[in-house]
C-alpha positions in Angstrom: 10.2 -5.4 -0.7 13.0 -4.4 -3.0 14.2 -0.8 -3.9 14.2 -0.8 -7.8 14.8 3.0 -8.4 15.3 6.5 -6.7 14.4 9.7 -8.5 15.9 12.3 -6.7 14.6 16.1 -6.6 16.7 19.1 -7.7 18.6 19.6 -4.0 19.6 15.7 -4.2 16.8 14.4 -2.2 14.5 11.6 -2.9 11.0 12.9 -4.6 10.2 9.3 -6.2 10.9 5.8 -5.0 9.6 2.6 -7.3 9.3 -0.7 -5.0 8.8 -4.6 -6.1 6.7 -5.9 -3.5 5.8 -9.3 -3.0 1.9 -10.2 -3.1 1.9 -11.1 0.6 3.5 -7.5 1.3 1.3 -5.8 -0.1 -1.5 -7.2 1.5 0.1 -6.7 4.4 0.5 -2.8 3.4 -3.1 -2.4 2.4 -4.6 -4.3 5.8 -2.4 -2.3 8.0 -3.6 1.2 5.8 -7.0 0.1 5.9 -7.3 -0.7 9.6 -6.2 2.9 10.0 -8.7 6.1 10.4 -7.8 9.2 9.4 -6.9 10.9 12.7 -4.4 7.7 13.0 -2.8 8.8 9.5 -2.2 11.9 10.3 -1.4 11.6 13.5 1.8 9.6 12.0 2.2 12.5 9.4 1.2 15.7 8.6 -1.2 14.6 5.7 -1.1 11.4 6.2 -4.5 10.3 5.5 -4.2 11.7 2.1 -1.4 9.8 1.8 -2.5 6.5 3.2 -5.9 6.7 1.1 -3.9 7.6 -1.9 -1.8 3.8 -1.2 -4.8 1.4 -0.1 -6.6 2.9 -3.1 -3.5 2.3 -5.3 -3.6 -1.6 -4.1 -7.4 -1.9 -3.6 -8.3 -0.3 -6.8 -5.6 -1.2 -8.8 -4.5 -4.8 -8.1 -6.8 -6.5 -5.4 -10.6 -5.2 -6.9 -9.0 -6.8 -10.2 -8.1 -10.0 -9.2 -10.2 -11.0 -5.9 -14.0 -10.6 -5.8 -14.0 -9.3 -2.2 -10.6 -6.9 -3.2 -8.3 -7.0 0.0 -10.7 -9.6 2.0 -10.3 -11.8 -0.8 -6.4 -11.7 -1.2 -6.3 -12.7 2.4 -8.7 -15.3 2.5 -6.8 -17.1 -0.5 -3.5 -16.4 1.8 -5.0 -18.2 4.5 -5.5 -20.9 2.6 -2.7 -21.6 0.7 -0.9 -24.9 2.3 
């Protein structure tokens, strides 16, 4: 994962951040959200299962549904088998 920008609020403090992440990372991001339930999310943050639904759907919705028939499944399966 690479930091490629930080948009900072109007007291200095980070309110955007835009990451490069490498295929493999972010099916690593999306398993580890998705194995999650909601108590779990919030129980790591106030919110947090807005938050985590708001990312896996990002990923799932947005690159894996597009590109693997069986979404997140399939991106690992065609990890696995990768030589």
């Amino acid at each position: 994962m690479k930091v490629k920008r930080i948009d900072l609020d109007d007291e200095g403090m980070p309110e955007c951040v835009l990451v490069k992440l490498s295929h493999d990372e972010a099916v690593y991001l999306a398993l580890l959200i998705g194995k999650q339930n909601g108590n779990d999310m919030n129980g790591v943050m106030p919110g947090g299962s807005l938050q985590g639904g708001a990312i896996y759907e990002g990923l799932a919705g947005g690159l894996f549904n597009r590109f693997y028939e069986d979404g997140v499944d399939g991106a690992v399966t065609a990890m696995r088998a990768r030589p």
